[in-house]
TIKEKOL-677418 format. One record per residue (C-alpha): residue in one letter; y, z, x. Coordinates in steps of 0.25 Angstrom, whole numbers, padded with zeros to 4 digits, always signed. Each point is the difference from the previous one (the first is absolute). Layout:
# residues N
AYZX...
This chain:
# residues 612
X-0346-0297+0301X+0001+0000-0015X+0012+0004-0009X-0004+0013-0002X-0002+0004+0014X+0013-0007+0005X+0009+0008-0009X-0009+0014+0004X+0004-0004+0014X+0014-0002-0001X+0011+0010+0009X+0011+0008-0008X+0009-0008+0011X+0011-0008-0004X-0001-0016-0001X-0002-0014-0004X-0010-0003-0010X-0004-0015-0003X-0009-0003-0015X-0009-0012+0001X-0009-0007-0011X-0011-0008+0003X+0002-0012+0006X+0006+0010+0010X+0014-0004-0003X+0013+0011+0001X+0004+0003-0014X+0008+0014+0001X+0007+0006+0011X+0005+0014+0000X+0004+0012+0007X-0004+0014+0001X+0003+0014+0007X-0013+0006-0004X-0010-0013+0001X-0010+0007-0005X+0006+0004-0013X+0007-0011-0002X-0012-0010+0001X-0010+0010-0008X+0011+0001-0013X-0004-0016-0001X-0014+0004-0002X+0002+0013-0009X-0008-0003-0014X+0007+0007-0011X+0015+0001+0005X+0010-0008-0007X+0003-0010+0008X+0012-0010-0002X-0005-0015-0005X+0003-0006+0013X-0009+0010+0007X-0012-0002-0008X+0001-0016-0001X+0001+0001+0015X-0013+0010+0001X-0006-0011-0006X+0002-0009+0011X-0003+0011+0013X-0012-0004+0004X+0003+0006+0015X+0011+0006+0008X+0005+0000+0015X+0010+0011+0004X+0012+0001+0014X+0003+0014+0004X+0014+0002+0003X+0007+0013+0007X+0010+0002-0012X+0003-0005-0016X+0011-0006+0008X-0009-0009+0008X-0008-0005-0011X+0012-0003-0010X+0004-0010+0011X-0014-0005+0002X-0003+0000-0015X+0013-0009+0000X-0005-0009+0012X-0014-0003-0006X+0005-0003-0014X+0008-0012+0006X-0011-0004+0008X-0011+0000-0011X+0008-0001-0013X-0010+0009-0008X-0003-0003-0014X+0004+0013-0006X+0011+0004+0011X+0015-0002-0006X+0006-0013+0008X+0014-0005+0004X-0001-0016-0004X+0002-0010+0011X+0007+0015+0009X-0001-0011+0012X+0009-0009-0004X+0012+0008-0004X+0012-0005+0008X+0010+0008+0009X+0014-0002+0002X+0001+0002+0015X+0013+0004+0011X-0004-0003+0013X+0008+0013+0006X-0009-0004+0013X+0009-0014+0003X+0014+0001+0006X+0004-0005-0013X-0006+0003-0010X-0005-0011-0012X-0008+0004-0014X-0010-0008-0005X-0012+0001-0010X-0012+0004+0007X-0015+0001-0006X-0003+0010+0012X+0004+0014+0003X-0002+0004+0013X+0004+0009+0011X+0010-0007+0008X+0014+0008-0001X+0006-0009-0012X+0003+0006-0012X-0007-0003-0013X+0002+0001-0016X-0010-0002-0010X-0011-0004-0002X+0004-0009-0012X-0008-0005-0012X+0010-0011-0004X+0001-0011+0012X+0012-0009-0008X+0008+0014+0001X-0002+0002+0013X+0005-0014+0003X+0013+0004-0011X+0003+0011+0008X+0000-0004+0013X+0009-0014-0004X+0009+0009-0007X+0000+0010+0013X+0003-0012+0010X+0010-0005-0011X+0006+0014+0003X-0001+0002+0015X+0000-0011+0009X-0014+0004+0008X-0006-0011+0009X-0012-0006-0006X-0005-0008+0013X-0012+0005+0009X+0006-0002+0012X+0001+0010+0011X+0015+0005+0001X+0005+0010+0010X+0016+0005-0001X+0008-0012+0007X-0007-0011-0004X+0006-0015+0005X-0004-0009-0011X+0005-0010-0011X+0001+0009-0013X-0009-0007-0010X+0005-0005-0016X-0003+0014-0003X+0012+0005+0007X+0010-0009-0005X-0005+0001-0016X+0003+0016+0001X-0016+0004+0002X+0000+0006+0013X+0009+0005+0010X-0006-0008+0012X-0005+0010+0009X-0007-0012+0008X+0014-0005+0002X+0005+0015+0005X+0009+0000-0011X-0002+0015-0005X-0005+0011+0008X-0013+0007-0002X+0007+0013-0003X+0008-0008-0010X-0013-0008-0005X-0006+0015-0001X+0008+0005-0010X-0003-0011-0009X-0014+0003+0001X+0003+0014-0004X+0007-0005-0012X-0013-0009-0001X-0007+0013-0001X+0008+0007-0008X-0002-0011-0011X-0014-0001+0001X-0002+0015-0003X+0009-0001-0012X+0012+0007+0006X+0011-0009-0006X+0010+0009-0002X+0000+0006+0013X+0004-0016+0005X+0011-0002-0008X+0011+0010+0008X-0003-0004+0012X+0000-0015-0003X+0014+0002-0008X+0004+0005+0013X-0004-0013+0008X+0007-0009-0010X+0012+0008+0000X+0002+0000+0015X-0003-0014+0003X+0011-0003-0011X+0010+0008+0006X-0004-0007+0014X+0003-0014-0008X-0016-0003+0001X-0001-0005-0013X-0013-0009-0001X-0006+0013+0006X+0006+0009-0011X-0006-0013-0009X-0013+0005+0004X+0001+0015-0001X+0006-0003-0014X-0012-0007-0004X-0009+0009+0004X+0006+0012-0007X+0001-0008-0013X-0015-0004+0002X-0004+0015+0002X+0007+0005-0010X-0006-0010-0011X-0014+0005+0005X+0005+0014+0001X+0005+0000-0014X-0016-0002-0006X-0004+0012+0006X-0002+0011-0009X+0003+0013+0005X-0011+0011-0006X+0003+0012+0009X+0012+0009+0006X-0006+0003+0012X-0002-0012+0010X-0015+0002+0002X-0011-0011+0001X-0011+0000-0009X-0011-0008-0004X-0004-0002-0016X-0013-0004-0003X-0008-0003-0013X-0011-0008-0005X-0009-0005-0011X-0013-0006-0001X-0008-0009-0009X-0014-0003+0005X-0003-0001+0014X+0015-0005+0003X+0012+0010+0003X+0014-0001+0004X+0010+0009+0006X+0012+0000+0000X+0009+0007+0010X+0016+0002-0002X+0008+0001+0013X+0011+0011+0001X+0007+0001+0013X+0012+0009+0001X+0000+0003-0015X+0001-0014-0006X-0011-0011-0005X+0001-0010+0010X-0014-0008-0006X-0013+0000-0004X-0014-0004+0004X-0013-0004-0008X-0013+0001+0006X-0015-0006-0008X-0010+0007+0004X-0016+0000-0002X-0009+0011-0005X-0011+0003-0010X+0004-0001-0015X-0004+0015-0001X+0011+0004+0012X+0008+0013-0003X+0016+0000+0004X+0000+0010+0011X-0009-0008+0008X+0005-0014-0002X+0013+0007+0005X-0008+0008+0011X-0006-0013+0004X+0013-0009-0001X+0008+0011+0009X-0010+0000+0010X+0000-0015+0001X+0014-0004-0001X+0006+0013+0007X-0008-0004+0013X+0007-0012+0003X+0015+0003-0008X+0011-0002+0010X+0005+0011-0007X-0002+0013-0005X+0008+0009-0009X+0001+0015+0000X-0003+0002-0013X-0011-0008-0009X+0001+0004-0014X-0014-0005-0009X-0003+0004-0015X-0014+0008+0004X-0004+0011+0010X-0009-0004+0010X-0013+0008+0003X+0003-0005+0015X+0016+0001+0000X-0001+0009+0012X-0009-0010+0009X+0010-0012-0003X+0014+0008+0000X-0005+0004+0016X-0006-0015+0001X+0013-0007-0005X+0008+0011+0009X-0007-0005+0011X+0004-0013-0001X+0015+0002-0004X+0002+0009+0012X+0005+0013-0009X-0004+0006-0014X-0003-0008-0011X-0002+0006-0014X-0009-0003-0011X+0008+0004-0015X-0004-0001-0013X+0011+0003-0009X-0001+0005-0014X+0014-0002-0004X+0013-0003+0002X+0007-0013+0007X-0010-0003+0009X-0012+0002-0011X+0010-0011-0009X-0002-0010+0011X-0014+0002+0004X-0003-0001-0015X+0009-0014+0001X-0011-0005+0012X-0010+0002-0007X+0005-0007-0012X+0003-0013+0010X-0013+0001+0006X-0007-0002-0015X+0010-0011-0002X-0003-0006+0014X-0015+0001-0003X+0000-0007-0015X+0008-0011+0007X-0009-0004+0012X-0012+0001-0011X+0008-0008-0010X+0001-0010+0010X-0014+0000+0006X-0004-0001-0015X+0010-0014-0001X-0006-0005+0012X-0017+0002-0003X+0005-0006-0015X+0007-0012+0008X-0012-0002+0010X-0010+0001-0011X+0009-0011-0008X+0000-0010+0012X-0016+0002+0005X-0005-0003-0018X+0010-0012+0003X-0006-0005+0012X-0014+0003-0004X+0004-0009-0012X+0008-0010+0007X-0012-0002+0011X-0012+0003-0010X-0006+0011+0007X-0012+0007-0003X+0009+0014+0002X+0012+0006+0004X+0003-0003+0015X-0002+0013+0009X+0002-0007+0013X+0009-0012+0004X+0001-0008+0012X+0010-0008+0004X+0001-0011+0013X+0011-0007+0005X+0004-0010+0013X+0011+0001+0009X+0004-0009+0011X+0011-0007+0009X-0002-0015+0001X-0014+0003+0001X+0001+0010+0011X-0007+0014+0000X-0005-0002-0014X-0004+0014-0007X-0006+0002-0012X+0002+0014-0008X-0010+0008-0010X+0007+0011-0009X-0007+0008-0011X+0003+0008-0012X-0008+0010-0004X+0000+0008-0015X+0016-0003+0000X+0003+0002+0014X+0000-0010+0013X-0009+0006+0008X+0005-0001+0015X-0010+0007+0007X-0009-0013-0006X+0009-0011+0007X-0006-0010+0008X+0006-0010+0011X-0003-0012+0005X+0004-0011+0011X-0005-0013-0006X-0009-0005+0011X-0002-0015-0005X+0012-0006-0003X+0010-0005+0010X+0012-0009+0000X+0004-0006-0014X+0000+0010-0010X-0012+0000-0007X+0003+0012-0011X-0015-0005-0006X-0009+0002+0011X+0008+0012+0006X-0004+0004-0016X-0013-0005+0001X-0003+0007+0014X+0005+0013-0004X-0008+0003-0013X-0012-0007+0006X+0000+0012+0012X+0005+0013-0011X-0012-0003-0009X-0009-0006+0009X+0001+0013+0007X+0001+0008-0013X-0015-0006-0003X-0006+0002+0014X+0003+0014+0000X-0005+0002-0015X-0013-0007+0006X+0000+0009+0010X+0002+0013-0009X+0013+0004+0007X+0006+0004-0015X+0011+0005+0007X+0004-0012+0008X+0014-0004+0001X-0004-0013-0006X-0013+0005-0009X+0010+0003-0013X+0002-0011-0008X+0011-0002-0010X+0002-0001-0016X+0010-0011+0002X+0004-0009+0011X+0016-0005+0002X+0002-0011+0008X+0016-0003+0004X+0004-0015-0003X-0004-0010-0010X-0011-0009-0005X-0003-0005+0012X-0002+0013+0007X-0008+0005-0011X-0012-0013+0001X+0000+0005+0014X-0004+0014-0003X-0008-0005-0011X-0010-0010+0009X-0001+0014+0008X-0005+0009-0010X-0009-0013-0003X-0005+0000+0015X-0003+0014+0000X-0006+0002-0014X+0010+0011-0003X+0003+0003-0016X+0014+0005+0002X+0011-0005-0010X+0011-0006+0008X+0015-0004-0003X+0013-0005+0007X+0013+0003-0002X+0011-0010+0003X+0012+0007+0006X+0011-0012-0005X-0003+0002-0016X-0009+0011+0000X-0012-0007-0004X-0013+0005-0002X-0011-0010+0002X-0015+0004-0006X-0012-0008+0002X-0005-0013-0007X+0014+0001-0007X+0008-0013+0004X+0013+0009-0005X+0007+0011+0008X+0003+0010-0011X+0017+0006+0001X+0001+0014-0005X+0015+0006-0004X+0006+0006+0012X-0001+0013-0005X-0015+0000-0003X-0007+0012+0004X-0010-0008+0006X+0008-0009+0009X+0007+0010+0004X-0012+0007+0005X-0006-0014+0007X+0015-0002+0007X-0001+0015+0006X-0014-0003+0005X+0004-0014+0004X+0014+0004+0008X-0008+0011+0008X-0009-0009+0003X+0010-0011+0006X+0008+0014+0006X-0013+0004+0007X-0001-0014+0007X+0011-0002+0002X+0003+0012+0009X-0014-0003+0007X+0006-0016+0003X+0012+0006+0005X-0006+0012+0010X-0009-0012+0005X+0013-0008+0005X+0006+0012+0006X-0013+0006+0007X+0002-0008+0012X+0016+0006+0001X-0004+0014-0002X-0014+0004+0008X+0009-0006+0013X+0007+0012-0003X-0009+0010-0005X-0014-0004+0006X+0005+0006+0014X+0004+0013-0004X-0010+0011+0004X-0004+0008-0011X+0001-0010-0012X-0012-0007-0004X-0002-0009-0012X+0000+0012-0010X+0015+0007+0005X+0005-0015+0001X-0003-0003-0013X+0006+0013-0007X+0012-0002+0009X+0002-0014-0005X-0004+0005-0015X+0010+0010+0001X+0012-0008+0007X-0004-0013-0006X+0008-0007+0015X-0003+0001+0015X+0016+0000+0000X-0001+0012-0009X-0009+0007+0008X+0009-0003+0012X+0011+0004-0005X-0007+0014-0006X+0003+0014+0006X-0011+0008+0007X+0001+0008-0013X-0002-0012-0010X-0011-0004+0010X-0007+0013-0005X+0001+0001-0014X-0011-0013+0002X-0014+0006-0005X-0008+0001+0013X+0012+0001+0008X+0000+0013+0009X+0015+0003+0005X-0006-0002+0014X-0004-0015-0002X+0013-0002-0008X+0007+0002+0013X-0010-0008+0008X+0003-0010-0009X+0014+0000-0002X+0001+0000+0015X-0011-0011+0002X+0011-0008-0010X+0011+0003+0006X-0003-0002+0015X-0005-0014-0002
């Protein structure tokens, strides 16, 4: 069915509509409470469309549509389907996955918080997500500075029997392992926990004051120590907070700005009347993108998985869809949430102040992109010059050995890609031909032999998507001179016309073909700098391989013979733990924030652990 007869055929139903162009690819995703009149305004010749519209027509060269019983349904599904696809022209939250959590396990006897990269629906309490992962970790040292939660994994139940750890006797946890605080005692710390985590300072301080003064007045001085130290701690932290309203009301400030297809948003945190933080998110849209829908977009997306929802979110545009989010957002925060757009006073003072942060925010992240293609370009016109090759280098690859006294010897294959390691082209291998002494030569010899042979047979063979059928601008070889002869006999043997190099870890020196001097660049030279960060991921990368082959044998005795957990869940599990003592020692809800990890085989598991 043509164009023309799929948008004559449409229902005036609400729904999901998906633009593709044509190589078939998803490029828009939207939503609409009449499908057939939203689709068919695309199409209208003669209406003045906004830019991005008619670039995008441009594009359309079919559509697909999903019925949905209410605006409601397809707001969330519009939501859903622009994180599955990532369309072209669709407003994006950057990287929204990796956002971390601070997390309050309320669902343990006693309770710990840690960072989490996972929300789920498991009973703890969350706050976040977070853009800045270093500030997460600040918080939660200064938190543990403050209280003393455990940090262990163990299972502890009220009256616990055991030898209290260092922890205890430094002042950072109250031994609840040991049985030496109760769980309604631990509880109300945790409450106090909570308290700070939503920003509530002040509301700490009395009570605390009164702890501190009873336990002095009861001669428990180390313990009035403690309380002191908290309440001097808080009311530093309390004392950068900017109170900005009278009434104690939790608000959300968001503003934004945008230059070409990158925005940021910046959010400004009220809790109880005062500015306990701030938030900046970079989002991806088209450089035609208007303002009300990068912040349609950038609520929809981060509103779904906030830990947190005010009762009043104040932006500096009216919404065409307000109404449809104000009811979504209420949804999801259990009572009324309310969309404003002020027009004066305080609260349009402040939201003018966001909006100014976000344009700082946003020249700053492109100054710095800007100083870093300047410094990459810099480093690949000195390489090419140092080398002598043809062009700059848009693909690298870079080998390197590892062994033990010439056991399980591995060899690693890392690539960087248009300023980027590339992960997702990594490459492995257990070196099959070399056993006993050390033989870092042959182990070299066997492992560029196998990549590029196999790079050749594939391109022999047509398979241009091959692991192996991309071959590189310029090859690193980790070590010296004598490594480097080894890789170039190789590339003799196979015909190959790829410039190869070494790096020697001791001096950094770089040897070059036919050249019977190592050449030794300044330590700050862009180009070395960029070798080393290729080279030291290479040896990290092998490194890591060597060591998960010495410990295979320990681990699959434990987890090989547990039901339910094939090669694929084993591995997450050990990616995500890094230890099989860290997995023995995980909770049943640790055990499921694992990607594949179903609450139902986290308890098999656990159990599995535990009763061997």
């Amino acid at each position: 069915m043509d164009l023309q007869n799929k948008l004559a055929t449409l229902p005036a139903s609400p729904g999901v509509y998906l633009m593709l162009n044509g190589a078939g690819e998803i490029i828009y995703v939207g939503k609409a409470i009449n499908l057939r009149n939203r689709v068919r305004s695309y199409f209208q010749k003669g209406s003045s469309q906004p830019a991005k519209v008619r670039i995008l027509v441009e594009h359309i060269v079919d559509f697909e549509y999903i019925l949905t019983d209410s605006e409601m349904e397809a707001l969330i599904l519009e939501n859903n389907l622009i994180k599955k696809h990532a369309p072209r022209y669709n407003v994006r939250l950057k990287d929204d996955k990796t956002y971390p959590y601070i997390k309050v396990t309320m669902q343990e006897t006693f309770p710990r918080v840690l960072m989490v990269r996972k929300r789920l629906n498991d009973g703890a309490r969350y706050f976040g997500p977070y853009t800045d992962v270093t500030a997460v970790k600040e918080t939660l040292a200064f938190l543990r500075k403050i209280f003393p939660v455990r940090s262990c994994r163990k299972n502890i139940e009220e009256g616990g029997t055991e030898r209290p750890c260092l922890n205890y006797h430094i002042g950072r946890c109250l031994a609840p392992c040991a049985g030496l605080i109760t769980k309604e005692k631990y509880g109300e710390m945790i409450d106090e926990v909570i308290l700070f985590l939503e920003g509530r300072i002040e509301r700490l301080i009395p009570d605390l004051t009164r702890k501190m003064q009873e336990a002095s007045e009861e001669l428990e001085f180390e313990k009035a120590a403690r309380f002191r130290n908290q309440i001097r701690g808080l009311q530093a932290l309390a004392e950068k907070q900017k109170i900005v309203t009278e009434r104690q009301e939790d608000q959300d400030y968001l503003g934004y700005a945008r230059q070409g297809e990158l925005a940021c948003v910046q959010v400004f945190f009220v809790r109880s009347g005062k500015l306990i933080g701030r938030d900046h998110f970079l989002v991806d849209c088209s450089a035609e993108e208007e303002g009300a829908e990068i912040l349609r977009s950038f609520m929809q997306q981060y509103y779904e998985d906030a830990a947190y929802i005010p009762k009043e979110i104040l932006i500096p545009m009216t919404l065409a869809d307000s109404s449809v989010l104000q009811s979504w957002m209420s949804g999801l925060r259990g009572n009324k949430v309310y969309l404003h757009n002020p027009q004066r006073g305080q609260k349009k003072q402040l939201l003018d102040l966001v909006m100014k942060n976000a344009k700082v925010v946003l020249n700053e992240t492109l100054t710095r992109t800007a100083f870093k293609e300047r410094a990459l370009k810099k480093a690949l016109e000195e390489l090419e010059e140092i080398v002598g090759l043809e062009e700059i280098p848009e693909r690298i690859e870079a080998f390197d050995i590892s062994n033990l006294q010439g056991t399980d010897v591995v060899a690693s294959l890392v690539v960087w890609e248009s300023g980027a390691l590339k992960s997702d082209d990594y490459r492995r291998f257990k070196i099959k031909n070399v056993e006993g002494t050390p033989n870092d030569y042959e182990a070299m010899r066997e492992v560029l032999t196998r990549r590029f042979k196999r790079g050749l047979d594939e391109q022999s063979d047509g398979k241009t998507m091959g692991k192996f059928a991309v071959f590189p601008d310029l090859v690193l070889i980790d070590g010296g001179k004598g490594q480097l002869g080894v890789a170039l006999e190789v590339r003799k043997e196979l015909g190959l016309e790829i410039p190869f190099i070494s790096l020697a870890e001791k001096r950094e020196e770089i040897y070059l073909p036919q050249a019977s001097k190592p050449v030794i660049l300044p330590n700050d030279s862009p180009s070395l700098l960029l070798l080393r960060q290729i080279r030291d991921e290479a040896h990290r990368f092998a490194l890591s391989y060597h060591r998960n082959l010495r410990g295979r044998s320990t681990r699959g005795s434990v987890l090989d013979e547990i039901p339910g957990v094939g090669p694929k869940r084993k591995r997450e599990l050990l990616r995500h733990f890094g230890t099989v003592k860290s997995i023995r020692e995980a909770s049943v809800e640790e055990l499921a924030e694992v990607t594949g990890i179903s609450l139902k085989v986290a308890r098999e598991i656990y159990q599995h652990i535990h009763a061997k």
